[in-house]
Each structure stands twice: as structure tokens, then as C-alpha cells.
N, C-alpha and C positions, 0 to 999 in steps of 0.2 A: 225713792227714785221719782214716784209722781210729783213729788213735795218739789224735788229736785227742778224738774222738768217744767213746773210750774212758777216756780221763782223765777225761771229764764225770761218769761214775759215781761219783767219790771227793767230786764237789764239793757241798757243800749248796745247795739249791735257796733257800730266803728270800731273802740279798740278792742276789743277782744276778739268778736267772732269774723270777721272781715280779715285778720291777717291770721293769728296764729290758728283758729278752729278751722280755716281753710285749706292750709300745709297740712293741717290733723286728719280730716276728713281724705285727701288727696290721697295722704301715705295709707290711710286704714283701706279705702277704696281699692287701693293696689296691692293690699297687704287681701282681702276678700278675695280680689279676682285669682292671687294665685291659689288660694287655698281651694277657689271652688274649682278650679282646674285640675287639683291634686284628689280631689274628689269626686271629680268626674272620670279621671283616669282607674280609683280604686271601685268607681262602679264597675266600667267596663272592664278592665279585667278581672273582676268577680262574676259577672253576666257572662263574661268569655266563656271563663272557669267553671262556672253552674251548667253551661248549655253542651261544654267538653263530655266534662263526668256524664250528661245524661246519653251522650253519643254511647259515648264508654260502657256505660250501666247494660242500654239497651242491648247491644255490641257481642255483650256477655251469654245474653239470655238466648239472641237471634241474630247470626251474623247477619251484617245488611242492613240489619234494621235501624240502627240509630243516625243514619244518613240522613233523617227529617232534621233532625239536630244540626246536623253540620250543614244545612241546607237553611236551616232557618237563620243560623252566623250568615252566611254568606248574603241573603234578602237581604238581611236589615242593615248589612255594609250598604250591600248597593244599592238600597232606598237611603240612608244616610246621605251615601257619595252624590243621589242623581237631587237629594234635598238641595246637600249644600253645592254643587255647580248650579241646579236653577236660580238658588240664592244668589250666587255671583253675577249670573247673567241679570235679575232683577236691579242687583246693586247697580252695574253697569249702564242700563237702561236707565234707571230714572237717577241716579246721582251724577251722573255726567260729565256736570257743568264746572268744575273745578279740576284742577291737577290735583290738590289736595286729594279728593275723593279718589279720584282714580289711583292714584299713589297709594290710597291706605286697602282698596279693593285690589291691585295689582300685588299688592305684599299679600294680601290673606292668600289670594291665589296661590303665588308661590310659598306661602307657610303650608298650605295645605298640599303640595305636592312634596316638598320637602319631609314633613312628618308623616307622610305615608310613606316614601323611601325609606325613611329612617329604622322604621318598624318592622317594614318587609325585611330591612336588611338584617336585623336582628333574630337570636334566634328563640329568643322565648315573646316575636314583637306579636302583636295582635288585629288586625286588619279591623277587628267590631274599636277597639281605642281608637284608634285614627279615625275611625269615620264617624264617630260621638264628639272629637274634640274638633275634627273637621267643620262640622256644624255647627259646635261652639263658637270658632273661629268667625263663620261669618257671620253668626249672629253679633258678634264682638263688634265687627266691621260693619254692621246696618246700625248697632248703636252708634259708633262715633261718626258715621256718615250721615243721620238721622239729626244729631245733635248741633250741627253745625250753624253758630248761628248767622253766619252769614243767607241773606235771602236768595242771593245766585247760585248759588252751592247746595241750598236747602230746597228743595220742593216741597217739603210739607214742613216748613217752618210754619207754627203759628196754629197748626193742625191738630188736635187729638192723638197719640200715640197707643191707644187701645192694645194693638197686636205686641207691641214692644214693649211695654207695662205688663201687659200677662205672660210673655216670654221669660221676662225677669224674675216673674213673682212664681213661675215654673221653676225654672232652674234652680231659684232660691231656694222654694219647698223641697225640691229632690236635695240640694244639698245637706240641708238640714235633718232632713228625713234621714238620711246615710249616716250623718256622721251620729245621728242620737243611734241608728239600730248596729252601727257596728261597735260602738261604746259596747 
């Protein structure tokens, strides 16, 4: 692979990697995002499921008592939920300057009302998923509003992306980390 990867240096970039490694990269990039999404979803319903049973466990031993449990589901919804509305209200504020943006921050909005309906309405749905993938969602949405590279659209074209580089390189490690520990 190094050998591999080191050959690439000699090779010119036009016909090969400018058209076809670029459709390659697009579809793997999108072929990633659902997977980490399928992987975010089997965290939080495993987290659901762990923090249930210890409701449950405690339940057993001392009525009453395992209400910390179900107390603790419900915080980290509604620190999830009050994350990602600041997030949208942040989106809002500083991306602004385009329909584009506002278009792709007005769907998140409404995705994220949508998939929490969805959940509620269901009957095994989980209010800690919706509000993990809610998050997701706008962090989804401050990537491609972030990315934009128009200069009117962008406020921090041309800027450092620190907080959104470690966001990514977060979510990657929890990825990876799930799928090596539930292998």
C-alpha cells in the first residue's frame, strides 16, 4: 500500500484522477456518510438499551430508584435537542447570505422535526436516536454551508476550519471505534 501510494507521486493528475477518481471518491464519500449514520443510529439504540436495562436492573432491587436512568435519557435528549437548535440558530446568523444556505439550513430544520415525529410515532422509536442524529444533521448542514466556496455565501472562506476538522475526526473515531467493538 505505501509502495502503492508512493508511486502516485510520479503519476499526472488530468486523466485519471480529475475525472474518474473524482465520481470514485463522491460515491465512497456518500457510500461513508450512510454508513456512519447506520452507525450512529446502532449506537444510540444500544445507549438507549444499556441505560433501559439499568432503569430496569435498579427497578428490581428498589422501586423508584432507577428513575436517575430515565432521567439521564431524557438530559442528554434535551441537551442534544437545545445543541442542535443553537446550531441552527448559529447557522442562520452567520451563513445568511445566500438562498443556497438558508435552503440547506431550512431542510435540516425541517429533517430534524420530521425524524423526531417519526420516532415518536413509532413504537419501539427512541427520542436519545433522534436527538444523536438531530445533531448529526446539523453538523451535516455547517459542513456544506462551511464549504461553500463562494465568498458571499462563505464567511469563513479562506479561514481555518479547526472546530470542523475535529468534529469529523470525532465522529470518525466513534465510528470506527463501534464498528471494530461490536465486530
Amino acid at each position: 500500500f505505501l509502495a502503492a501510494v508512493a508511486l502516485t507521486i510520479f503519476f499526472d493528475n488530468s486523466p485519471i484522477f480529475t475525472g474518474f477518481f473524482l465520481v470514485l471518491s463522491r460515491i465512497g464519500a456518500a457510500i461513508f456518510l450512510i454508513l456512519q449514520q447506520i452507525i450512529l443510529i446502532d449506537v444510540a439504540y444500544n445507549w438507549n438499551e444499556n441505560w433501559v436495562d439499568r432503569a430496569d436492573e435498579q427497578d428490581r432491587l428498589s422501586f423508584g430508584s432507577g428513575s436517575s436512568w430515565l432521567h439521564a435519557i431524557v438530559g442528554t435528549c434535551i441537551s442534544f435537542y437545545v445543541l442542535s437548535l443553537a446550531g441552527i440558530v448559529v447557522l442562520y446568523t452567520h451563513f445568511d447570505g445566500c438562498a443556497s444556505n438558508v435552503w440547506v439550513i431550512t431542510l435540516t430544520l425541517l429533517g430534524v422535526i420530521a425524524l423526531t415525529a417519526v420516532q415518536l410515532s413509532r413504537s419501539e422509536g427512541s427520542l436519545l436516536t433522534s436527538s444523536i442524529l438531530s445533531l448529526y444533521a446539523v453538523y451535516l448542514a455547517y459542513s456544506m454551508v462551511s464549504k461553500n466556496p463562494n465568498g458571499e455565501c462563505n464567511p469563513q472562506l479562506g479561514q481555518d476550519d479547526s472546530w470542523g476538522i475535529a468534529a469529523g475526526l470525532f465522529l470518525t473515531a466513534v465510528s470506527l471505534a463501534w464498528t471494530g467493538l461490536s465486530w
